[in-house]
C-alpha positions in Angstrom: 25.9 0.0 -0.9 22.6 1.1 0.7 21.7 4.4 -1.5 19.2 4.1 -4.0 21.2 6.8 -6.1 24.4 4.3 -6.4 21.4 1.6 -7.7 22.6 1.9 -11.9 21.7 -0.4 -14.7 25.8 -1.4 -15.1 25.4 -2.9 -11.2 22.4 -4.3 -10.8 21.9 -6.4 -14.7 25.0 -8.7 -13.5 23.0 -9.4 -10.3 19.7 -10.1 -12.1 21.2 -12.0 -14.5 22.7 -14.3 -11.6 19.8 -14.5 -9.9 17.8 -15.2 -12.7 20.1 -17.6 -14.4 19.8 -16.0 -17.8 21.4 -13.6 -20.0 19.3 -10.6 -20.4 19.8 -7.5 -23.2 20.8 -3.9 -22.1 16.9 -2.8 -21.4 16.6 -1.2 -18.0 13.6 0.8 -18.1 12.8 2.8 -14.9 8.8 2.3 -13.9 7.0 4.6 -11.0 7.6 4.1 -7.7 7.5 5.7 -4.7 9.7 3.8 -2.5 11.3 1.2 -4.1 12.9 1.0 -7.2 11.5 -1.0 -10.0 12.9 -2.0 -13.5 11.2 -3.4 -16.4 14.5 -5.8 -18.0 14.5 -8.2 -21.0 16.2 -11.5 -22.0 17.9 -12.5 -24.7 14.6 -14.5 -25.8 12.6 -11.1 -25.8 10.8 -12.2 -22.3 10.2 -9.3 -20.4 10.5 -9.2 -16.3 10.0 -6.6 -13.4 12.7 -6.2 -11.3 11.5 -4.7 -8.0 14.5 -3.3 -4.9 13.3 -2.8 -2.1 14.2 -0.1 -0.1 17.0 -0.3 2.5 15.6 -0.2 5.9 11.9 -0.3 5.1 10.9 -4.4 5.4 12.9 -6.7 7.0 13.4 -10.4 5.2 10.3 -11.8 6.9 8.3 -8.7 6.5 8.7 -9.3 2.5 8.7 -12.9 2.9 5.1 -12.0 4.2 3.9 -10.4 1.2 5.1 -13.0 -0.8 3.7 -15.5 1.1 0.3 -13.6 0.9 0.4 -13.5 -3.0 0.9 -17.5 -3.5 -1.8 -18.1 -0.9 -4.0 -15.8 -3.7 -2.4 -17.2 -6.9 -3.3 -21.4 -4.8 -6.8 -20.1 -4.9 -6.9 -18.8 -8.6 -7.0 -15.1 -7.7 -5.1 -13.4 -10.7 -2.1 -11.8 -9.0 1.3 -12.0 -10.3 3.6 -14.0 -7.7 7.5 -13.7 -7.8 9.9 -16.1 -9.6 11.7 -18.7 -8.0 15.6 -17.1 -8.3 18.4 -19.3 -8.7 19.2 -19.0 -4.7 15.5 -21.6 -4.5 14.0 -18.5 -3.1 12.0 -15.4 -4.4 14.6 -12.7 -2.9 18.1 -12.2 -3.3 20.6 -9.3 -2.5 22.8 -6.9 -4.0 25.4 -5.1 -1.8 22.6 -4.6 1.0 19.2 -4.2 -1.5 16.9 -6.8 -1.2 15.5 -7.4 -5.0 12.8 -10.2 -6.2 11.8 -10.4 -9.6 8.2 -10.5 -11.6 7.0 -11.7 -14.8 5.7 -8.8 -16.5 1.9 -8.8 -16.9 0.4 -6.3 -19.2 -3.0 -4.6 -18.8 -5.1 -1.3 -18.2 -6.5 0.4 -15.6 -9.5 -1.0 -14.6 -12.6 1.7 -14.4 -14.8 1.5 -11.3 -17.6 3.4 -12.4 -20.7 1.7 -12.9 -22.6 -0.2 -10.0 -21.7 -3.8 -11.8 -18.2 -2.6 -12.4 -18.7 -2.0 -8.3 -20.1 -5.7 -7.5 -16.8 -6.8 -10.0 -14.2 -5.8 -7.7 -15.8 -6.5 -4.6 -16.5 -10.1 -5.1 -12.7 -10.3 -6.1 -11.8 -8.4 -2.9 -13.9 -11.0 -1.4 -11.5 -13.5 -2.0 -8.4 -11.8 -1.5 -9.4 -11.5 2.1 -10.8 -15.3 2.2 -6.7 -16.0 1.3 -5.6 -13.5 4.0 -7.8 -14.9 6.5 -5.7 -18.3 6.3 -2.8 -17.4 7.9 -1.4 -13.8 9.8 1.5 -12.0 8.6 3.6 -11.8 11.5 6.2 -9.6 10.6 4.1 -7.2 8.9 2.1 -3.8 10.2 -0.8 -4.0 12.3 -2.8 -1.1 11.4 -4.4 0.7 14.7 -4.0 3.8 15.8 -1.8 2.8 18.5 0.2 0.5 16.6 0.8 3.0 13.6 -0.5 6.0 14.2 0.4 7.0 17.2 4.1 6.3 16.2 4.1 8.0 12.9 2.8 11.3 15.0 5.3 11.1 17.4 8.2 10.7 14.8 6.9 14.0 13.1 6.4 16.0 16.4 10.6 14.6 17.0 11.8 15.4 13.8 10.1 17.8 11.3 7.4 19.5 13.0 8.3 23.6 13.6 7.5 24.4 16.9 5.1 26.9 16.9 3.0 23.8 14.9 3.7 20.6 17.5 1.5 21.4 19.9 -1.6 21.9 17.4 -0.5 18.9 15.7 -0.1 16.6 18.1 -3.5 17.9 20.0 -5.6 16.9 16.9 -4.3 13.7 16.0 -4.6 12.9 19.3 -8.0 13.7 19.3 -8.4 11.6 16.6 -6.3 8.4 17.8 -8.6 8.4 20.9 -11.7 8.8 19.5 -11.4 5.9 16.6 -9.4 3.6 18.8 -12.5 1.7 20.4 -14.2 1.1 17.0 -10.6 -1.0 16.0 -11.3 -3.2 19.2 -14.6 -4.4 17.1 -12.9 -5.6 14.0 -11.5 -9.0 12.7 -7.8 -8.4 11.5 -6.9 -10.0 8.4 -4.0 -9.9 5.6 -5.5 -7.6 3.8 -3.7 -5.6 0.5 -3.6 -2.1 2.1 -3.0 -0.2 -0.8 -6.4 -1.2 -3.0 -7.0 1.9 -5.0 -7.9 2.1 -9.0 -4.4 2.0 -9.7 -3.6 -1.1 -8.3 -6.2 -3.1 -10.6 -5.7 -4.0 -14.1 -8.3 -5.6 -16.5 -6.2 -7.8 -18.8 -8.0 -8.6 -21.8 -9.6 -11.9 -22.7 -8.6 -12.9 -19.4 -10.2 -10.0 -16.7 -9.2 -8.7 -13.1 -6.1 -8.9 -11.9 -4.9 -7.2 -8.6 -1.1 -5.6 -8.3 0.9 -4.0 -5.6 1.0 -6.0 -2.5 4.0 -3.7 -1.2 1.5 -2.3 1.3 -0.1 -5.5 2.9 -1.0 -5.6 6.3 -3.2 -7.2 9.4 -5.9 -4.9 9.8 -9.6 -4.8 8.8 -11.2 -5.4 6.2 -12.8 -2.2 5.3 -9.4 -0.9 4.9 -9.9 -1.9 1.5 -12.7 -0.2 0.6 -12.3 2.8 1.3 -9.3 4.0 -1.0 -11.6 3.1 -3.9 -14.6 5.6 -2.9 -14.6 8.7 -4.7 -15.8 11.2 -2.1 -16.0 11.1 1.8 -18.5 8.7 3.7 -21.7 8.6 4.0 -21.7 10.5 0.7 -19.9 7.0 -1.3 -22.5 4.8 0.5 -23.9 3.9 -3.3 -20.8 2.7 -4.7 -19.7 0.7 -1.3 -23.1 -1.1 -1.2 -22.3 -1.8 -4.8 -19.1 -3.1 -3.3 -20.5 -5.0 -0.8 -23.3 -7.2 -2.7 -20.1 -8.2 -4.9 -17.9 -8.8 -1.2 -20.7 -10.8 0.2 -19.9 -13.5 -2.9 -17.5 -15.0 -0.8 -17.3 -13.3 2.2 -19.3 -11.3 5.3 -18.7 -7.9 6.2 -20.8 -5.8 8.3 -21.9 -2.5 7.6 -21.1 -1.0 11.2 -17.3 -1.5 9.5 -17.9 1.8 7.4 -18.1 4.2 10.4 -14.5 3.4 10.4 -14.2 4.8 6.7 -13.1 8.6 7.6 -10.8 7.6 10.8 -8.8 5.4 8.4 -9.1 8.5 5.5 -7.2 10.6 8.7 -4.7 7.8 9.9 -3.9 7.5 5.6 -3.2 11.1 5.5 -0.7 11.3 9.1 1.4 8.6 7.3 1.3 9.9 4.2 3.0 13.0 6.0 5.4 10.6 7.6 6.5 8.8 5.0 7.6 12.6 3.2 9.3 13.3 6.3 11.4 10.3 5.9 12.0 11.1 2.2 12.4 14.8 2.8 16.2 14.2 2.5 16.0 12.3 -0.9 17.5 13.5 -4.4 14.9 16.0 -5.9 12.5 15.5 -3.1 12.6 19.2 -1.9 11.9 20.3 -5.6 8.6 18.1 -6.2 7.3 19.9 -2.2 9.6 23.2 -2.0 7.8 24.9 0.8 7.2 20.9 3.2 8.1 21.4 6.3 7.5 25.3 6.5 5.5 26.8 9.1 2.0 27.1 6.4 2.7 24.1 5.6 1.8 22.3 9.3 -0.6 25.1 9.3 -2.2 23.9 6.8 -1.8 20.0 7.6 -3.4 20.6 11.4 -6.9 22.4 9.3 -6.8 19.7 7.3 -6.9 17.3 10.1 -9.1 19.4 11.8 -11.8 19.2 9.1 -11.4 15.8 8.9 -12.6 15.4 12.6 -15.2 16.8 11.8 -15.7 14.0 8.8 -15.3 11.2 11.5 -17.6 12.9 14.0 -20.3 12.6 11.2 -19.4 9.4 10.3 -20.0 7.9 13.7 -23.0 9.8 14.4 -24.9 8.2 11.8 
Protein backbone atom coordinates (compact mmCIF):
# COMPACT_ATOMS: atom_id res chain seq x y z
CA UNK A 1 0.00 0.00 0.00
CA UNK A 2 1.48 3.29 -1.29
CA UNK A 3 -1.84 5.51 -1.58
CA UNK A 4 -2.45 7.96 0.86
CA UNK A 5 -6.34 7.37 0.29
CA UNK A 6 -5.94 3.48 1.53
CA UNK A 7 -4.08 5.34 4.87
CA UNK A 8 -7.50 4.77 7.51
CA UNK A 9 -7.51 4.92 11.27
CA UNK A 10 -8.53 0.87 11.36
CA UNK A 11 -4.82 0.28 9.54
CA UNK A 12 -2.52 2.47 10.73
CA UNK A 13 -3.63 2.44 15.04
CA UNK A 14 -2.39 -1.32 15.03
CA UNK A 15 0.91 -0.06 13.51
CA UNK A 16 1.35 2.85 16.00
CA UNK A 17 0.40 0.92 18.69
CA UNK A 18 3.37 -1.55 17.70
CA UNK A 19 5.63 0.85 17.21
CA UNK A 20 4.92 2.68 20.05
CA UNK A 21 4.53 -0.27 22.48
CA UNK A 22 1.29 0.97 24.01
CA UNK A 23 -2.28 0.62 23.79
CA UNK A 24 -3.74 3.80 22.48
CA UNK A 25 -7.87 4.79 22.43
CA UNK A 26 -9.89 5.19 19.13
CA UNK A 27 -8.75 9.09 18.61
CA UNK A 28 -7.45 9.62 15.19
CA UNK A 29 -7.77 13.19 14.60
CA UNK A 30 -6.65 14.42 11.05
CA UNK A 31 -4.31 17.79 11.41
CA UNK A 32 -3.26 20.00 8.16
CA UNK A 33 -0.89 18.98 5.98
CA UNK A 34 0.08 19.36 2.70
CA UNK A 35 2.04 16.44 1.82
CA UNK A 36 2.12 14.13 4.46
CA UNK A 37 -0.38 12.91 6.50
CA UNK A 38 -0.43 13.70 10.13
CA UNK A 39 -2.60 12.35 13.13
CA UNK A 40 -3.03 13.62 16.52
CA UNK A 41 -3.70 9.80 18.58
CA UNK A 42 -4.08 9.20 22.30
CA UNK A 43 -3.16 6.40 24.84
CA UNK A 44 -4.91 4.79 27.13
CA UNK A 45 -3.21 7.08 29.92
CA UNK A 46 -4.76 10.23 28.10
CA UNK A 47 -1.02 11.17 26.64
CA UNK A 48 -1.51 12.65 23.43
CA UNK A 49 1.10 12.02 20.25
CA UNK A 50 1.49 13.14 16.57
CA UNK A 51 1.67 10.63 14.28
CA UNK A 52 3.34 12.00 11.09
CA UNK A 53 3.42 9.53 7.27
CA UNK A 54 5.44 10.57 5.19
CA UNK A 55 4.70 10.54 1.72
CA UNK A 56 5.60 7.71 -0.63
CA UNK A 57 8.30 8.70 -2.87
CA UNK A 58 9.12 12.12 -1.51
CA UNK A 59 12.33 11.42 1.15
CA UNK A 60 14.22 8.57 1.10
CA UNK A 61 15.24 6.80 4.64
CA UNK A 62 18.38 9.01 4.97
CA UNK A 63 16.78 12.07 3.61
CA UNK A 64 14.35 11.80 6.92
CA UNK A 65 16.97 10.42 8.86
CA UNK A 66 18.49 13.89 8.04
CA UNK A 67 15.89 15.91 9.46
CA UNK A 68 15.82 13.99 12.34
CA UNK A 69 19.20 14.21 12.87
CA UNK A 70 19.04 18.01 12.40
CA UNK A 71 16.32 18.35 15.27
CA UNK A 72 18.43 16.35 18.04
CA UNK A 73 21.53 18.39 17.15
CA UNK A 74 18.89 21.58 18.08
CA UNK A 75 17.16 19.88 21.09
CA UNK A 76 21.56 18.86 22.41
CA UNK A 77 21.82 22.57 22.32
CA UNK A 78 18.63 23.48 24.22
CA UNK A 79 16.83 24.93 21.19
CA UNK A 80 12.97 24.15 21.92
CA UNK A 81 12.04 21.83 19.11
CA UNK A 82 10.13 18.82 19.47
CA UNK A 83 12.42 15.66 18.40
CA UNK A 84 10.71 12.21 17.52
CA UNK A 85 10.35 9.29 19.94
CA UNK A 86 12.49 6.44 20.07
CA UNK A 87 9.87 3.51 18.53
CA UNK A 88 10.02 0.13 19.69
CA UNK A 89 12.30 -0.88 16.38
CA UNK A 90 15.37 1.47 18.62
CA UNK A 91 14.88 3.93 15.90
CA UNK A 92 12.66 7.07 15.25
CA UNK A 93 10.97 5.60 11.89
CA UNK A 94 9.14 2.68 11.16
CA UNK A 95 6.90 1.38 8.16
CA UNK A 96 3.51 0.43 7.35
CA UNK A 97 2.94 -1.48 4.04
CA UNK A 98 5.47 1.06 2.22
CA UNK A 99 4.68 4.57 4.50
CA UNK A 100 7.36 5.65 6.37
CA UNK A 101 5.75 7.00 9.82
CA UNK A 102 7.67 8.60 13.05
CA UNK A 103 5.88 9.77 15.86
CA UNK A 104 5.93 13.18 18.12
CA UNK A 105 4.98 14.15 21.48
CA UNK A 106 2.37 16.59 21.16
CA UNK A 107 3.43 20.09 22.14
CA UNK A 108 0.72 22.72 22.51
CA UNK A 109 1.10 26.39 21.80
CA UNK A 110 0.03 29.60 19.63
CA UNK A 111 1.14 31.26 16.90
CA UNK A 112 3.75 33.40 17.64
CA UNK A 113 3.21 37.20 16.40
CA UNK A 114 6.14 38.86 14.61
CA UNK A 115 5.14 42.31 14.78
CA UNK A 116 7.05 44.54 16.81
CA UNK A 117 10.90 45.25 16.31
CA UNK A 118 11.75 43.22 19.75
CA UNK A 119 9.36 40.52 18.74
CA UNK A 120 11.82 40.84 15.42
CA UNK A 121 15.29 40.58 17.47
CA UNK A 122 13.16 37.38 19.45
CA UNK A 123 13.10 35.18 16.58
CA UNK A 124 16.25 36.07 15.04
CA UNK A 125 18.50 35.32 17.87
CA UNK A 126 16.67 31.88 18.02
CA UNK A 127 17.25 31.48 14.18
CA UNK A 128 20.68 32.23 15.25
CA UNK A 129 21.11 29.11 16.85
CA UNK A 130 19.21 26.93 14.77
CA UNK A 131 21.76 27.67 12.12
CA UNK A 132 24.86 27.41 14.72
CA UNK A 133 23.32 23.46 15.08
CA UNK A 134 23.05 23.20 11.29
CA UNK A 135 26.46 24.45 10.71
CA UNK A 136 27.82 21.15 12.68
CA UNK A 137 27.31 18.76 10.37
CA UNK A 138 25.75 18.67 6.35
CA UNK A 139 22.68 16.81 5.52
CA UNK A 140 23.76 14.64 2.82
CA UNK A 141 20.79 13.22 1.55
CA UNK A 142 18.82 16.20 1.66
CA UNK A 143 18.16 19.32 -1.11
CA UNK A 144 20.77 21.62 -1.93
CA UNK A 145 18.89 24.67 -2.80
CA UNK A 146 20.51 26.47 -6.04
CA UNK A 147 19.08 27.22 -8.97
CA UNK A 148 20.73 24.60 -10.70
CA UNK A 149 20.28 22.05 -8.21
CA UNK A 150 16.46 22.76 -7.75
CA UNK A 151 15.31 25.03 -9.86
CA UNK A 152 16.35 24.36 -12.94
CA UNK A 153 14.82 20.71 -12.43
CA UNK A 154 11.52 21.70 -11.16
CA UNK A 155 11.23 23.99 -14.48
CA UNK A 156 12.09 21.34 -16.72
CA UNK A 157 9.63 18.85 -15.07
CA UNK A 158 6.77 21.43 -15.71
CA UNK A 159 7.80 22.35 -19.37
CA UNK A 160 7.66 17.88 -19.68
CA UNK A 161 4.58 17.39 -18.11
CA UNK A 162 1.95 20.11 -17.42
CA UNK A 163 2.90 23.13 -19.25
CA UNK A 164 0.30 23.85 -22.58
CA UNK A 165 2.31 24.54 -25.33
CA UNK A 166 1.45 27.73 -26.49
CA UNK A 167 2.90 28.65 -22.56
CA UNK A 168 6.44 26.46 -22.54
CA UNK A 169 8.32 28.63 -24.44
CA UNK A 170 7.39 31.85 -22.35
CA UNK A 171 7.84 29.86 -19.37
CA UNK A 172 10.78 28.42 -19.68
CA UNK A 173 12.39 31.78 -21.23
CA UNK A 174 11.65 33.66 -17.92
CA UNK A 175 12.75 31.34 -15.50
CA UNK A 176 15.64 30.93 -17.31
CA UNK A 177 16.31 34.41 -17.17
CA UNK A 178 16.00 34.23 -13.76
CA UNK A 179 18.17 31.00 -13.00
CA UNK A 180 21.03 32.77 -14.77
CA UNK A 181 20.83 35.89 -13.41
CA UNK A 182 20.75 34.83 -9.46
CA UNK A 183 23.10 31.86 -9.96
CA UNK A 184 26.44 33.76 -9.35
CA UNK A 185 25.10 35.46 -6.09
CA UNK A 186 24.67 31.44 -4.72
CA UNK A 187 28.37 30.91 -5.50
CA UNK A 188 28.96 33.69 -2.49
CA UNK A 189 27.11 31.98 0.15
CA UNK A 190 27.98 29.49 3.02
CA UNK A 191 25.48 26.45 2.84
CA UNK A 192 24.24 25.31 6.01
CA UNK A 193 21.23 22.97 7.40
CA UNK A 194 19.00 25.42 7.58
CA UNK A 195 14.86 24.81 8.40
CA UNK A 196 13.60 25.91 4.88
CA UNK A 197 10.22 26.42 5.72
CA UNK A 198 10.57 29.36 8.63
CA UNK A 199 7.45 31.27 8.17
CA UNK A 200 4.97 32.58 11.19
CA UNK A 201 3.32 29.35 11.05
CA UNK A 202 5.98 27.31 11.92
CA UNK A 203 6.69 29.10 15.38
CA UNK A 204 4.75 28.65 18.42
CA UNK A 205 5.07 30.65 21.76
CA UNK A 206 4.27 28.14 24.54
CA UNK A 207 3.43 29.73 27.53
CA UNK A 208 5.59 30.03 30.68
CA UNK A 209 8.10 28.44 28.70
CA UNK A 210 8.57 30.75 25.16
CA UNK A 211 9.68 30.00 21.47
CA UNK A 212 9.59 26.93 20.08
CA UNK A 213 10.30 26.12 16.32
CA UNK A 214 8.08 23.32 14.30
CA UNK A 215 8.16 21.82 10.98
CA UNK A 216 11.54 20.67 9.92
CA UNK A 217 9.83 18.65 6.86
CA UNK A 218 11.45 21.23 4.65
CA UNK A 219 15.16 21.28 5.84
CA UNK A 220 17.86 21.79 3.51
CA UNK A 221 21.70 22.84 2.70
CA UNK A 222 21.40 26.23 1.48
CA UNK A 223 22.00 29.76 2.89
CA UNK A 224 21.13 31.23 5.52
CA UNK A 225 19.02 34.07 4.37
CA UNK A 226 16.68 31.49 3.17
CA UNK A 227 15.33 31.83 6.43
CA UNK A 228 14.54 35.16 6.53
CA UNK A 229 12.82 35.89 4.02
CA UNK A 230 9.50 33.75 4.38
CA UNK A 231 8.94 35.80 7.55
CA UNK A 232 9.01 39.45 5.73
CA UNK A 233 5.77 40.84 5.10
CA UNK A 234 6.30 42.62 1.81
CA UNK A 235 9.04 42.37 -1.04
CA UNK A 236 12.79 43.62 -0.38
CA UNK A 237 14.11 46.42 0.14
CA UNK A 238 10.69 47.51 1.31
CA UNK A 239 10.96 44.72 4.67
CA UNK A 240 14.53 46.14 5.30
CA UNK A 241 13.16 47.39 8.95
CA UNK A 242 11.91 44.17 10.12
CA UNK A 243 15.09 42.11 8.70
CA UNK A 244 17.53 44.53 10.45
CA UNK A 245 15.28 43.87 13.48
CA UNK A 246 16.04 40.28 12.53
CA UNK A 247 19.41 40.62 12.21
CA UNK A 248 20.56 42.49 15.54
CA UNK A 249 18.71 39.41 17.21
CA UNK A 250 20.79 36.82 14.41
CA UNK A 251 23.94 38.43 15.26
CA UNK A 252 23.42 37.01 19.14
CA UNK A 253 24.97 34.00 18.12
CA UNK A 254 25.76 34.15 14.72
CA UNK A 255 27.21 36.53 11.56
CA UNK A 256 25.45 37.16 8.61
CA UNK A 257 26.18 39.71 6.09
CA UNK A 258 23.89 42.07 4.69
CA UNK A 259 25.06 41.55 0.84
CA UNK A 260 22.91 38.07 1.71
CA UNK A 261 19.58 40.07 1.25
CA UNK A 262 20.00 40.88 -2.49
CA UNK A 263 19.32 37.19 -2.62
CA UNK A 264 15.80 37.85 -0.89
CA UNK A 265 13.62 38.27 -4.23
CA UNK A 266 15.56 35.47 -6.34
CA UNK A 267 14.68 33.01 -3.60
CA UNK A 268 10.84 34.70 -3.41
CA UNK A 269 10.97 33.48 -7.49
CA UNK A 270 12.75 30.00 -7.07
CA UNK A 271 9.74 29.59 -3.85
CA UNK A 272 7.13 30.33 -6.23
CA UNK A 273 8.47 27.75 -9.53
CA UNK A 274 8.32 24.97 -6.79
CA UNK A 275 5.44 25.88 -5.35
CA UNK A 276 4.05 25.32 -9.05
CA UNK A 277 5.80 22.02 -9.17
CA UNK A 278 4.92 20.61 -6.28
CA UNK A 279 0.86 21.18 -7.62
CA UNK A 280 1.82 19.62 -10.72
CA UNK A 281 2.79 16.61 -8.89
CA UNK A 282 -0.37 16.69 -6.75
CA UNK A 283 -2.58 17.71 -9.65
CA UNK A 284 -3.71 14.01 -9.79
CA UNK A 285 -4.59 13.81 -6.04
CA UNK A 286 -8.30 13.21 -4.49
CA UNK A 287 -10.05 16.70 -4.51
CA UNK A 288 -7.04 18.48 -5.81
CA UNK A 289 -8.67 19.64 -9.08
CA UNK A 290 -11.66 21.06 -6.96
CA UNK A 291 -9.48 23.31 -4.47
CA UNK A 292 -7.50 24.84 -8.27
CA UNK A 293 -10.31 23.96 -11.00
CA UNK A 294 -8.94 26.02 -13.84
CA UNK A 295 -4.49 24.74 -12.89
CA UNK A 296 -3.14 23.87 -15.70
CA UNK A 297 -5.32 25.88 -18.21
CA UNK A 298 -3.83 28.00 -20.75
CA UNK A 299 -4.70 31.64 -18.26
CA UNK A 300 -3.39 29.95 -15.85
CA UNK A 301 0.48 29.72 -17.24
CA UNK A 302 -0.48 33.01 -18.61
CA UNK A 303 -0.88 34.21 -15.68
CA UNK A 304 2.14 32.28 -13.86
CA UNK A 305 4.80 33.61 -16.71
CA UNK A 306 3.42 37.74 -15.61
CA UNK A 307 3.89 36.72 -12.40
CA UNK A 308 7.32 35.68 -12.90
CA UNK A 309 7.94 38.34 -15.10
CA UNK A 310 7.11 40.94 -12.42
CA UNK A 311 9.11 39.33 -10.15
CA UNK A 312 12.25 39.89 -12.40
CA UNK A 313 11.68 42.91 -12.25
CA UNK A 314 11.68 42.66 -8.11
CA UNK A 315 15.22 40.86 -8.36
CA UNK A 316 16.59 43.41 -10.83
CA UNK A 317 15.86 46.06 -8.10
CA UNK A 318 17.02 44.08 -5.48
CA UNK A 319 20.47 43.68 -6.92
CA UNK A 320 20.78 47.09 -8.10
CA UNK A 321 20.75 48.50 -4.75
Amino acid sequence: MTDFTELTPNLFLSALEEALHTRLTALARPLPSYINRVYEVQDEDGTFYIAKFYRPGRWSTAALQDEHSFLFDCSEIDIPVVCPIKLDNGTTLAQLDGITFTVFPKRAGRQFDVETPESWTRVGSMLGRIHNAGARKKANARLRLTPQDTTQLYVEQLCQSSITNRWRQPYRDICRRIVDTVTPFFDQQEFIRIHGDFHVGNIMHRPGEGLMVIDFDDMMNGPAVQDFWLLLPDHYPTSRPQLISLLSGYRQFRDCDESAFKLIEGLRAMRMIYFTAWCGMQRNDFNFQQKFPDWGSDQFWSREVQDLRTQYANIMDALSM
